[in-house]
C-alpha positions as CSV (number, residue, x, y, z in Angstrom):
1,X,24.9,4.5,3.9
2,X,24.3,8.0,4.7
3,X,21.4,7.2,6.7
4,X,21.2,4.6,9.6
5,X,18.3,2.3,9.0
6,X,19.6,-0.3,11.8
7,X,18.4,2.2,14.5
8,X,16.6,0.8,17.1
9,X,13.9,3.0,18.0
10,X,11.4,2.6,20.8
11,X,7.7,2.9,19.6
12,X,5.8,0.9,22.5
13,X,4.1,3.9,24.9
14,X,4.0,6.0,21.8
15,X,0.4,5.3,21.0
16,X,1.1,3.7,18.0
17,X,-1.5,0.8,16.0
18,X,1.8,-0.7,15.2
19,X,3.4,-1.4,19.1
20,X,0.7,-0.4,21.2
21,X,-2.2,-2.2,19.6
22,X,-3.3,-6.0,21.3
23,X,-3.5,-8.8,19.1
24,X,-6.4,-10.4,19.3
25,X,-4.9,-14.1,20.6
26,X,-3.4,-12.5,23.1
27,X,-4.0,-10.6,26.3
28,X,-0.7,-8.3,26.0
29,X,1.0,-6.5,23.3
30,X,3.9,-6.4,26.0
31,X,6.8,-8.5,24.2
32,X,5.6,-8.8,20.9
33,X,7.8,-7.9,17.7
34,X,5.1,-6.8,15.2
35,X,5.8,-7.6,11.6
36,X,2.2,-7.0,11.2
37,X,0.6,-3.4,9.6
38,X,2.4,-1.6,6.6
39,X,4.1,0.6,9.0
40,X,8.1,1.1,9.0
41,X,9.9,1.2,11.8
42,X,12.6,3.9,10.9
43,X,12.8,7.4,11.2
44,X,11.8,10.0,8.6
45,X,13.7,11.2,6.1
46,X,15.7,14.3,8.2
47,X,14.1,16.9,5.5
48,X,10.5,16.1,6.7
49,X,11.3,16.2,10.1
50,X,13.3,19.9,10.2
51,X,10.1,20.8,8.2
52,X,7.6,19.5,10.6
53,X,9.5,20.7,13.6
54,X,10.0,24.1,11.9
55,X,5.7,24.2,11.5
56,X,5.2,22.7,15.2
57,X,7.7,25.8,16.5
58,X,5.1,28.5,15.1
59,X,2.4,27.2,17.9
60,X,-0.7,27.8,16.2
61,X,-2.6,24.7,14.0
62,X,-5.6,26.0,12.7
63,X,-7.4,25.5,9.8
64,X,-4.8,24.8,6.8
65,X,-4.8,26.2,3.3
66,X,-3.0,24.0,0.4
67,X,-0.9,26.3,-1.0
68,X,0.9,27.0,-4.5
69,X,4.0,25.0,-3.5
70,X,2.5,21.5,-2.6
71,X,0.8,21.3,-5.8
72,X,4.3,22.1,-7.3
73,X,6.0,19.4,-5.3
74,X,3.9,16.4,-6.7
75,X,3.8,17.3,-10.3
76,X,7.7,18.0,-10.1
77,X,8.6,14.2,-8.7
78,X,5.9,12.2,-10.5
79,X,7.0,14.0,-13.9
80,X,11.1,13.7,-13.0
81,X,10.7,10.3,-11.1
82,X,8.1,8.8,-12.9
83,X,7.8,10.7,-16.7
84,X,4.1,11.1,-15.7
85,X,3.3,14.5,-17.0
86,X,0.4,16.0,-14.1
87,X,-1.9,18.8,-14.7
88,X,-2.4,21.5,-11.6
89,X,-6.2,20.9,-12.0
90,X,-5.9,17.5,-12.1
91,X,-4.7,16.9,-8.0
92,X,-7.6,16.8,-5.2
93,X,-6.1,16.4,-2.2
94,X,-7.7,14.3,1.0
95,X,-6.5,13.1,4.4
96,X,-6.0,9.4,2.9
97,X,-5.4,6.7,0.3
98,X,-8.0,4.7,2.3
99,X,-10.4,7.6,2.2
100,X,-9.6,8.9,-1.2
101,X,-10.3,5.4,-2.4
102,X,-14.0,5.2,-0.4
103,X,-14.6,8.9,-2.1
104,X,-13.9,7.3,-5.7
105,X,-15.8,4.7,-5.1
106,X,-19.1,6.8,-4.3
107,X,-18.1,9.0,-6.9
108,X,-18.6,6.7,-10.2
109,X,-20.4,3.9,-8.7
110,X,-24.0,3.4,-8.4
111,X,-25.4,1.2,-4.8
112,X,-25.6,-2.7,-5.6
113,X,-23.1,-2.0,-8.7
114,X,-19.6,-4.4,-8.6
115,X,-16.3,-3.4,-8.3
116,X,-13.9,-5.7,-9.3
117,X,-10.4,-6.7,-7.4
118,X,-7.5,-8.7,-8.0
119,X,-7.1,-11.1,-5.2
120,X,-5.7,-11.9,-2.6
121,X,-5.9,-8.0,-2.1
122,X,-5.3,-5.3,0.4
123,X,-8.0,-5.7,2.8
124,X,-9.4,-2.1,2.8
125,X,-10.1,-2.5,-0.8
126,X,-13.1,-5.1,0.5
127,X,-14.3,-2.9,3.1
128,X,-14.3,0.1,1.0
129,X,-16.4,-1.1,-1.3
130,X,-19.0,-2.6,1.0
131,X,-19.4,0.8,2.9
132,X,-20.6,2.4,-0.3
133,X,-23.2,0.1,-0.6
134,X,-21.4,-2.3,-3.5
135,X,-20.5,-6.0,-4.0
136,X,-16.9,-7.4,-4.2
137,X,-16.1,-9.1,-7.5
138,X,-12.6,-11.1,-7.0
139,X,-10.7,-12.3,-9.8
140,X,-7.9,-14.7,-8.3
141,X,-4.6,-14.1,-9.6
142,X,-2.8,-17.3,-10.9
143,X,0.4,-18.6,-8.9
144,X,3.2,-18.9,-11.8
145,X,6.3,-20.0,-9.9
146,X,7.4,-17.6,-7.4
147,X,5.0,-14.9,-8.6
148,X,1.2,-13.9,-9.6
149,X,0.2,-13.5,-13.0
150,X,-3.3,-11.9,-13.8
151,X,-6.0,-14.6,-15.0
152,X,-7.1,-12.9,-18.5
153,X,-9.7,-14.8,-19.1
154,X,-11.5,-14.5,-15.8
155,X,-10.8,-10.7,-15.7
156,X,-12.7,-10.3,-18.9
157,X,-15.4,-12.2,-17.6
158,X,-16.0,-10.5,-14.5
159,X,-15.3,-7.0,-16.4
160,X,-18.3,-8.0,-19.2
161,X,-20.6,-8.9,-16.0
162,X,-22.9,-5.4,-16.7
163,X,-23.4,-4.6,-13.0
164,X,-19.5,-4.3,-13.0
165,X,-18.7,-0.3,-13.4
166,X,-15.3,-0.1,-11.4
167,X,-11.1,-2.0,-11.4
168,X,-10.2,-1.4,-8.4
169,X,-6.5,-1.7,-8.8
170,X,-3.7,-2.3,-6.7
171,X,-0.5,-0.9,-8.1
172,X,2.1,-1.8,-7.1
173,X,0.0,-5.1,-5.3
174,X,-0.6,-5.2,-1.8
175,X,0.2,-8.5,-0.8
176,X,1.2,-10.1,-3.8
177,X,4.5,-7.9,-4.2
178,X,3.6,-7.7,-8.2
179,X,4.7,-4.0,-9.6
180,X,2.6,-4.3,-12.9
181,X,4.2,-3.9,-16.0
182,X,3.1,-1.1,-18.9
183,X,2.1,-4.6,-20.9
184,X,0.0,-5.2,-18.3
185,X,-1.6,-2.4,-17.1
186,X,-2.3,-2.0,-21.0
187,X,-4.0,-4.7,-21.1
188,X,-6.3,-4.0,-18.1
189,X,-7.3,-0.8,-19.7
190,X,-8.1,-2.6,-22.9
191,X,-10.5,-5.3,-21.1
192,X,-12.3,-2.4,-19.0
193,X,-12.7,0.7,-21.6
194,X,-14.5,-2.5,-23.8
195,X,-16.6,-3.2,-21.4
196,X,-17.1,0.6,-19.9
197,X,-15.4,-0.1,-16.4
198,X,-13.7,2.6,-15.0
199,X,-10.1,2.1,-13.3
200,X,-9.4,3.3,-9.9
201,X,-5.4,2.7,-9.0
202,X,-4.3,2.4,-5.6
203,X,-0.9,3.3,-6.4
204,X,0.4,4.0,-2.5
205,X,3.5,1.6,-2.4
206,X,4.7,3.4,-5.6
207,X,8.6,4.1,-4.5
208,X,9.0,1.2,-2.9
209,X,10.8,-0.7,-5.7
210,X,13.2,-3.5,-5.5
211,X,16.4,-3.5,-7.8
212,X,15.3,-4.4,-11.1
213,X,12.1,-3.2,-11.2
214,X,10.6,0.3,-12.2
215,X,6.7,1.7,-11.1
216,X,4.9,2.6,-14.1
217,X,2.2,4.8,-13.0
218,X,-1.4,3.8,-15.2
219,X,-2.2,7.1,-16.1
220,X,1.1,7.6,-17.7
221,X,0.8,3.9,-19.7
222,X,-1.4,5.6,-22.5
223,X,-3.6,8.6,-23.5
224,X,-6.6,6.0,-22.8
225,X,-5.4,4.8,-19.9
226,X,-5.3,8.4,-18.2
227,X,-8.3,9.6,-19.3
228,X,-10.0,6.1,-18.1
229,X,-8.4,6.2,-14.9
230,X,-8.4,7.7,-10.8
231,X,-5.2,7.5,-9.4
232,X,-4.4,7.1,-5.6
233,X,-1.4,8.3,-3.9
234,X,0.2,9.3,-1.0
235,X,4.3,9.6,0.0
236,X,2.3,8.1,3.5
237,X,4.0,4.9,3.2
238,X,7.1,5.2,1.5
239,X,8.0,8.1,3.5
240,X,6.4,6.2,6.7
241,X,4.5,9.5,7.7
242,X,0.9,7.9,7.4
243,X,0.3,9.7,11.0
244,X,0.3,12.9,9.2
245,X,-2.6,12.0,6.8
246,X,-2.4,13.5,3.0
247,X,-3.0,11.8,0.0
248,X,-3.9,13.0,-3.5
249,X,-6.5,11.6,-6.1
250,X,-4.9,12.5,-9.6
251,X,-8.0,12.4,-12.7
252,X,-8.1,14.0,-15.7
253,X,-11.7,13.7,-16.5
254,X,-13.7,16.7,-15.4
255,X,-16.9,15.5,-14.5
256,X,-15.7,12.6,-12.2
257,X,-13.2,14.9,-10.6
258,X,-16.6,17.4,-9.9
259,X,-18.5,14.0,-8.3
260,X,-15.1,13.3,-6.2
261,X,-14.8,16.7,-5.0
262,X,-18.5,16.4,-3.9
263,X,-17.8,13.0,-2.4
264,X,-14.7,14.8,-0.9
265,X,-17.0,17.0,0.9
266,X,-20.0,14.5,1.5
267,X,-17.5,12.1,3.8
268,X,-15.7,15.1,5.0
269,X,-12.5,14.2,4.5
270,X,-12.0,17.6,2.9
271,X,-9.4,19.2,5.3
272,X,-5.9,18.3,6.4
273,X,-3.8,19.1,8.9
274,X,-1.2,21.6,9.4
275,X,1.7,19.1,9.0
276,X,0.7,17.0,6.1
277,X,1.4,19.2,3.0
278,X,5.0,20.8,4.8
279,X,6.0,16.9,5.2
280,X,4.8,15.7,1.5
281,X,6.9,19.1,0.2
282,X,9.9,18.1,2.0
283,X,9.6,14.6,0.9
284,X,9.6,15.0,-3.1
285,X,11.5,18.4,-2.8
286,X,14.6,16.7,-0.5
287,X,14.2,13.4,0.3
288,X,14.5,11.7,-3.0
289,X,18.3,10.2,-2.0
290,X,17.0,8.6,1.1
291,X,14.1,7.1,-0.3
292,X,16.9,5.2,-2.7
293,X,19.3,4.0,0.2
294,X,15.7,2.9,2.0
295,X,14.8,0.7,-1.0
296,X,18.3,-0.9,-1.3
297,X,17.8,-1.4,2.9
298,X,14.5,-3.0,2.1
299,X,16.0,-5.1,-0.6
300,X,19.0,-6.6,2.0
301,X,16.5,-7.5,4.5
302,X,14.4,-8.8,1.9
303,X,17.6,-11.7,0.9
304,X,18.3,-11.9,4.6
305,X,14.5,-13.1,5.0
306,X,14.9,-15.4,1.9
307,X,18.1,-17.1,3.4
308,X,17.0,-17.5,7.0
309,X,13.5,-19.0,5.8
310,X,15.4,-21.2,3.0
311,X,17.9,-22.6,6.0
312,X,16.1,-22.6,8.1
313,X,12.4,-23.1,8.0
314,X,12.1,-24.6,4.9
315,X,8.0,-25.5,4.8
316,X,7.8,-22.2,4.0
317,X,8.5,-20.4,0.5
318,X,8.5,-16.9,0.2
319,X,7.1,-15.3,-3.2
320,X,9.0,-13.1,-5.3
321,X,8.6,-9.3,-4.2
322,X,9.1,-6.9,-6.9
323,X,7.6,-3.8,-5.0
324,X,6.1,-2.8,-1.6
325,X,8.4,-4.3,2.1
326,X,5.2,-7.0,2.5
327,X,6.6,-10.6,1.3
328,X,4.1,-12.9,1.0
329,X,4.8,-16.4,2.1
330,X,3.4,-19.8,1.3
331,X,2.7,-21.3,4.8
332,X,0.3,-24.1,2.5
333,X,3.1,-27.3,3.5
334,X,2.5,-26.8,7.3
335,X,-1.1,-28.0,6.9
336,X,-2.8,-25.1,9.4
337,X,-5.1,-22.5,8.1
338,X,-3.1,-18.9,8.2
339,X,-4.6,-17.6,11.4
340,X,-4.3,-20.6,13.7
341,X,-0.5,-20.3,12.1
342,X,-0.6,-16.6,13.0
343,X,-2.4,-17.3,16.7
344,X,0.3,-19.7,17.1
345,X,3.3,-17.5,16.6
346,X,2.0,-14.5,18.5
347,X,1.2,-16.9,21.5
348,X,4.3,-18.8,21.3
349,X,6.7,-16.7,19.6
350,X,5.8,-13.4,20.3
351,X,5.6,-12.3,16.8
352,X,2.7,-10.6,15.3
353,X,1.9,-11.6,11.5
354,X,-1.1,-10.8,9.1
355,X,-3.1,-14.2,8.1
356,X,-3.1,-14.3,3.9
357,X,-6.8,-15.0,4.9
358,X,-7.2,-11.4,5.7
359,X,-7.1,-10.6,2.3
360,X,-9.6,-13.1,0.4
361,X,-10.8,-16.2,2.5
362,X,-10.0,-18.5,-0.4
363,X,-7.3,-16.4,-2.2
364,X,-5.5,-15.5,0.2
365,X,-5.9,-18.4,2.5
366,X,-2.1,-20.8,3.0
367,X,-0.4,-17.5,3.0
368,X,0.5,-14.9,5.7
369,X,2.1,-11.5,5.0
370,X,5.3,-10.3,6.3
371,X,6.4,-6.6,6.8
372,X,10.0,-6.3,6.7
373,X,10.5,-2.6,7.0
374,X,12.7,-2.6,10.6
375,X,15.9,-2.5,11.7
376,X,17.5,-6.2,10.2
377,X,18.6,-6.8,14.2
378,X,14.7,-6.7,14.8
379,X,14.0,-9.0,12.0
380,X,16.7,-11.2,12.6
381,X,15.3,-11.6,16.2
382,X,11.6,-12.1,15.2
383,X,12.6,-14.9,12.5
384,X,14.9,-16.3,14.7
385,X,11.7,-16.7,17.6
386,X,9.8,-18.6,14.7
387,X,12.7,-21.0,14.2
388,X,12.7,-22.1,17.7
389,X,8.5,-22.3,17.4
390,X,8.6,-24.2,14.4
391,X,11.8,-26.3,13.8
């Protein structure tokens, strides 16, 4: 490989959520591999950090302008990675996806209206919608073997509900590891324009494919489904530069991209900093082959995760991932609710995991969430702390 992956870098003392931050069960972080937040562990791609270093040499960060070029940079990749054609006018740009997605929310949603998830789902997806004054509606996806399949009938139920204005979609899904099909995604459009619910794609983890397997953005499914959707996204986590907070919100429609802008502005999320748009132009103008050799890295400790678990700790099965470096596990044989599993391991073990609980109390609960985006030596070390926990 042309880039080294198996580093081990130091991040403790860095002030980093991912190393730094104290699990709750715990009175130390001191110890503790964290296989916890969708945060990788590897250095950027070289491009983004001669670019960065290059803005941090001129030693003035005021106020930033979004130039020409940026613009530029995502239409070129999502049209030559992705065959999504994007108009100039179409991009707003924020500091977030978790923002962006709290904008689109109070954009096209009224207080007291529902917005409906898939779940188990990404836990800021609950929160979001709560802080803008709206009810969750879950639809549970159906366990088919070693994957999730969406529940059709349910989903057009909760979409027909009238108080139901907003999908909230995760594409690919965070936890399930599902990277939606152009069937599929179809299909949800289908259910939602009938009904006049609006789609709003959360489509973050969109390079993080494993082999086989291809993102399909949802604006670029269908003429209906672009001009019935929001899309969210960000090269914040597949780049691992989330410190340096930019994201985009791509819509065609006119008049909801004039209520986002003004919900832009009315949560103040508005400006960025000086770093984000030089590292988003370095990473989809020269940074497309290490994205690749990262996915195939991803995809080796993914197998090495499969093997050790099937040899080893055998109560547990780990789903099928298709997209995203968060396996999701059934933990359901051991008997124990997914937080006094997790409590358990972080006490005993030393090895910080998210509950499945964290992302639906009922969907998600007999499942924990793995990330496996570190050096395989760290992964190796963490699974092999479980063993001795659990066997």
């Amino acid at each position: 490989m042309k880039y080294d992956f198996d580093e081990l870098i130091e991040r403790r003392g860095t002030g980093c959520v991912k190393w730094d931050e104290r699990p709750e069960a715990v009175d130390s972080s001191d110890g503790i591999i964290p296989l916890w937040v969708a945060d990788m562990d590897f250095k950027a791609a070289p491009a983004i950090m001669d670019a960065v270093m290059k803005r941090a040499a001129h030693g003035v960060f005021g106020y930033t302008v979004v130039e020409e070029d940026y613009y530029l940079a995502v239409i070129s990749w999502f049209h030559r990675r992705h065959h999504w054609r994007i108009h100039r006018e179409e991009i707003l740009y924020t500091t977030g996806v978790v923002p962006a997605m709290s904008v689109a929310i109070k954009a096209l949603t009224m207080p007291g209206e529902k917005v409906l998830i898939l779940s188990p789902d990404y836990n800021c997806f609950f929160s979001s919608v709560r802080n803008n004054g709206c009810e969750v509606l879950e639809t549970a996806l159906k366990r088919v073997g070693d994957t999730f399949e969406v529940d059709w009938d349910d989903f057009e139920a909760k979409c027909a509900d009238e108080k139901t204005t907003v999908f909230l979609l995760c594409n690919p899904h965070n936890p399930c590891g599902r990277v939606w099909s152009a069937a599929e995604l179809s299909r949800m459009n289908e259910v939602c324009m009938k009904y006049g619910v609006k789609v709003v794609s959360d489509e973050i983890h969109c390079e993080l494919m494993m082999p086989g397997h291809t993102f399909q953005p949802f604006a670029a499914v269908s003429e209906d489904c672009r001009r019935n959707s929001v899309i969210l996204n960000s090269p914040s986590k597949s780049f691992n530069i989330a410190g340096l907070q930019v994201a985009n919100i791509i819509c065609s429609q006119s008049e909801w991209r004039r209520r986002i802008d003004r919900a832009i502005n009315i949560n103040e999320v508005c400006d960025v900093n000086p770093f984000g748009p030089v590292a988003l132009i370095a990473a989809y103008n020269e940074s497309e082959d290490w994205i690749d050799e990262l996915n195939l890295y991803l995809w080796e400790n993914y197998q090495f995760l499969c093997d050790f678990i099937d040899k080893n700790i055998p109560q547990w099965k780990v789903c099928r991932l298709e997209g995203t470096y968060l396996p999701w596990i059934d933990i359901s044989a051991m008997g124990v609710t997914s937080k006094a599993l997790c409590d358990r391991l972080v006490k005993e073990a030393k090895v910080w995991i998210n509950p499945g609980s964290m992302y639906g109390l009922e969907s998600g609960e007999g499942y924990i969430r793995v990330n496996i985006a570190c050096p395989r030596s760290r992964l190796q070390e963490a699974l092999q702390r479980i063993k001795i926990v659990l066997v």
